[in-house]
C-alpha positions, 0 to 999 in steps of 0.5 A: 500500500505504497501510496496510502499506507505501510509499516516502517522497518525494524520496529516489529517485536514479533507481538502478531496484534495488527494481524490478530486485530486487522479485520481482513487479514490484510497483513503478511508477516515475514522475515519478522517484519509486518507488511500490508497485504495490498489486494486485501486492505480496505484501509481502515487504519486499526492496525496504525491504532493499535500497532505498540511500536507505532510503526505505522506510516501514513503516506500523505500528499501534504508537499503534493497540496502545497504545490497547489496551493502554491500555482494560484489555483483556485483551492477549495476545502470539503472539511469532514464535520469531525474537524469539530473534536480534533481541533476543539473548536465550536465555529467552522468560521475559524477553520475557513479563516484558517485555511484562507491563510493557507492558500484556499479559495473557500471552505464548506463543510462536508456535511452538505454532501451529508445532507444530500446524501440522508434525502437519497437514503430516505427516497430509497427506505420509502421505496420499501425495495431494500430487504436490509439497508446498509449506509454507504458513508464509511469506503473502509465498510464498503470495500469490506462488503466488496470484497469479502462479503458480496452476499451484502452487496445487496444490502447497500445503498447504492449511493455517493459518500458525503465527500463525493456528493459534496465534491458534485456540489461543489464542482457543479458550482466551481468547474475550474477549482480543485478540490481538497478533502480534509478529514481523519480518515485513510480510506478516503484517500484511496476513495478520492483517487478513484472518484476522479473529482478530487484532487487531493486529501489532507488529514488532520494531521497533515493539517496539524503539521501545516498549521504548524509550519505555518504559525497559524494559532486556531485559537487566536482566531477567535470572534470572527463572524463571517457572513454565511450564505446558506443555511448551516446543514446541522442535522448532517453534522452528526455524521462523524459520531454513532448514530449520526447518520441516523440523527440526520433525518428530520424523521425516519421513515417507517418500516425499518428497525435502526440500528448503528454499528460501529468498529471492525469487530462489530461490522463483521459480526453484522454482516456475516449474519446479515440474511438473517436480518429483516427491515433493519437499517444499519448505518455501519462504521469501521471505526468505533464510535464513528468518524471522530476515532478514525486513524488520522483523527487527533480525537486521541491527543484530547483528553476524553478521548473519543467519548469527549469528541463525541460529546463536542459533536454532539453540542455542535449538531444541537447549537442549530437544528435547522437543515436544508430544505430539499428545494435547495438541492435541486437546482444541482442536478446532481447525480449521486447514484453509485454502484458497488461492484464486488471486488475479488482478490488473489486469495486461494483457499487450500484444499485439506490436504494442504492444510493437514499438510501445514498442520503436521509440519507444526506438530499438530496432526489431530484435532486435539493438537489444533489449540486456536490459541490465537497467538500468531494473529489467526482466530483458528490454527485452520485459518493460520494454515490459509495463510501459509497456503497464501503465502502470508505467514511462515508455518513456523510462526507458531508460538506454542509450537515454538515453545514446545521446540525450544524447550525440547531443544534446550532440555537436550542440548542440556541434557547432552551436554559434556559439562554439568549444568545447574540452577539455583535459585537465591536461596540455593535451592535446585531448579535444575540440574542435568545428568552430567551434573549429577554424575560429577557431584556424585549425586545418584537421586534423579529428582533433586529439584527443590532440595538445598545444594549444600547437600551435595557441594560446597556452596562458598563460591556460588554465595559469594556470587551471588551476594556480590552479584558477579559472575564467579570462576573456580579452577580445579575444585575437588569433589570428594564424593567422586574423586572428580576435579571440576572448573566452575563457571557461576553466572549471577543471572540478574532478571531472573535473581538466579545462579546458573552453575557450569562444572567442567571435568577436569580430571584427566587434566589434573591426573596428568599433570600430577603424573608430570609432576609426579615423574618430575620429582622421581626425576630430580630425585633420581638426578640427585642420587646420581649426582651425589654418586657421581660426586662420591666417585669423583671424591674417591677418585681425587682420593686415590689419585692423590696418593698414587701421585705421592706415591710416585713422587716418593719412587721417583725422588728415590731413583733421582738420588740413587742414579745421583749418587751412582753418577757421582761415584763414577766420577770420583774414581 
């Protein structure tokens, strides 16, 4: 919906409540990430409501206007009666003076279309043709019957809305003008475009954001009495509220039983059973409590709400119970007959194998297993699996299935993890603890949930992360029930006031090292004795070479002084 209406990117949370509030179901969710359904959207802006990201992005022709405005064009204004709540004003005279500010030509209030709109609804109730009759003011109502329930297309009346009346009105009047509509519904931009007699369509908060830029003040316009030259259509300014249509007629013709209905929910509900109706008259709004709750009204930033901008409405409508003779309208010689083809979208339904098909891939293969919970934005898990058929939804966008896969996921990877897991809550009571767990603590119970961990492990770490709430890491502690040496990882979880505990076998690491260790020192202690033998010997050797060599000494000073003195003879003879 490009030029009308769409979601911004990177605000959806995956909460599913446009599509569980959308009345049509004109919302696809993929890649987790809303977007409008083009072909099925009658633009009736609940989703932009109720959206709790506010996500919603209202296309506006504001810059496109303003270039009208700005070509010396003569602008006139249709303004929707329900100006009256969102700008908390009592006098039309002052928003007329305020769009004169602006640019505009002149101002009428819608509500004359309105008025022309009731003396043709009430030339057909006298008619007596209709079974059932349904207004045709609101487009967002119309294009629910046109293209979800053609059954009611009979019902409705085959009449212009007030804008389009009016834009008659005032197009017969002023040929040469461009006409603006200006009001707090989306649905009248889509309606305008394919009427072809209006130009553009400004809402109450594009007017607020002009307004703005402007420095126009409504309420320093204030006293101003311009001189009027028609009788003011009171009666047709209670259209914007419940029951407007109907405070619209002098008196209301005879045979019908008069009802208003108004918001998504209830509209639905009426036209689903609307062939077991009889003479009943429903003046039907998409909008809950009519035009001054619609999706672009500012009836919302006022305190009250919508029960205040009804109430303004209502004083409004009763200042003045005066309303257009008949007379007045004839010399228009309008025509406001207008037909409502239905409309047919691309939507297939599936055949039951398909849907069985899509159940089973979300584990729901009987019956029983079809919860209807709702939470994926689908009344029924049947209408989920027309959906996915469409192409509108993921099947896995399931949230009891999700839960269920997760947690089946997660008890196990937990239950198949290498290392021991365990939770504690903040008085260090077991909330769960795998097999892995209670095989490295030595505990052979398999239902400990509930009891104290001081029965089966020292707890001064694991309270000294918690009283410190920080996390807690403890290398090579000893477990003596299982000759188990284990690293513990303590997590202080914050939200949840809680200890998640990782232990981590290390006992191969630990027994090896001690085995190094272990022939390290048989090692060095070998290494010493050797040493210290090594030393004896040396010692020993020393020992005896040292007296070998006096020894020697000894001998050899002996032979000196016997070959001296045999010398020394020889000589002497």
């Amino acid at each position: 919906m490009a030029d009308y209406l769409e979601f911004k990117n990177a605000k959806c949370k995956d909460c599913y409540k446009c599509v569980r509030e959308c009345p049509v179901k004109a919302i696809e969710v993929k890649d987790h990430q809303a977007r409008i359904i083009e072909s099925r959207c009658i633009l009736c802006g609940h989703c932009t409501l109720i959206c709790p990201q506010n996500a919603k992005i209202v296309h506006s022709s504001l810059e496109d206007i303003k270039q009208i405005l700005n070509s010396g064009a003569k602008v006139i204004a249709s303004v929707a009666p329900s100006f009256i709540s969102s700008f908390g004003l009592s006098d039309f005279n002052v928003f007329k003076i305020a769009l004169a500010k602006l640019g505009f030509f002149d101002a009428e209030e819608t509500a004359y279309g309105a008025e022309l709109v009731t003396q043709q609804y009430k030339t057909l109730l006298e008619s007596k043709q209709f079974k059932n009759f349904i207004t045709s003011a609101c487009p967002a109502v119309c294009r629910l019957i046109q293209a979800y329930y053609p059954k009611a297309l009979q019902y409705l009346a085959p009449v212009d809305s007030p804008m389009i009346a009016h834009a008659k009105m005032l197009r017969k009047q002023h040929p040469d003008a461009k006409i603006i509509f200006i009001g707090p519904c989306i649905a009248k931009k889509r309606e305008a475009m394919e009427s072809g007699i209006i130009d553009g369509v400004l809402t109450f908060d594009d007017m607020q954001e002009l307004f703005h830029e402007r420095n126009i003040v409504l309420d320093e316009i204030i006293n101003i009495s311009l001189e009027n030259k028609r009788t003011t259509a009171c009666l047709s300014k209670a259209y914007p509220i419940s029951h407007g249509i109907l405070k619209s007629f002098p008196e209301l013709p005879k045979g019908y039983d008069y009802m208003a209905v108004d918001g998504p929910d209830r509209c639905v509900d009426a036209l689903q059973n609307i062939d077991n109706l009889e003479n009943v008259f429903l003046e039907m709004n998409i909008c809950k409590d009519g035009c001054v709750n619609g999706p672009c009204s500012l009836s919302v930033n006022i305190k009250g709400g919508s029960i205040k901008a009804t109430s303004e409405v209502l004083k409004y409508y009763k200042n003045d119970i005066r309303t257009l003779a008949p007379h007045q309208y004839e010399e228009y010689g309008i025509d406001l007959n207008k037909l409502y083809p239905r409309i047919r979208n691309n939507s297939m339904p599936p055949p039951e194998r398909e849907i069985k098909s899509i159940l089973a891939k979300i584990g729901k293969h009987s019956e029983e297993d079809e919860l209807n919970c709702g939470a994926c934005g689908y009344a029924t898990c049947r209408d989920k699996a027309w959906a996915v058929y469409n192409g509108y939804t993921d099947a896995e966008i399931c949230l009891p299935y999700m839960r269920e896969r997760a947690e089946s996921l997660s008890y196990e990877i937990i239950q198949h993890s290498p290392n021991g897991i365990i939770l504690l809550d903040s008085d260090f009571y077991i909330q769960d603890i795998n097999n892995k767990g209670r095989e490295l603590l030595g505990i052979n119970d398999t239902s400990v949930q509930g009891r104290h961990a001081k029965d089966f492990f020292n707890l001064v770490d694991f309270i000294i992360a918690y009283n410190e709430k920080r996390n807690v890491k403890v290398e090579k502690m000893f477990v003596p029930t299982t000759g188990k040496y284990v690293d513990v990882l303590i997590t202080y979880l914050k939200e949840q006031n809680m200890l998640f505990g990782i232990f981590i076998d290390v006992s191969n690491q630990v027994n090896y090292d001690n085995e190094i260790n272990k022939v390290k020192m048989e090692t060095l202690k070998t290494t010493d004795e050797v040493i210290k033998k090594q030393m004896r010997v040396a010692q020993e050797i020393a020992s005896l070479l040292g007296e070998t060599t006096a020894e020697t000494k000894v001998a050899l000073l002996k032979l000196k002084k016997t070959l001296s003195e045999e010398n020394n003879g020889k000589g002497v003879k």
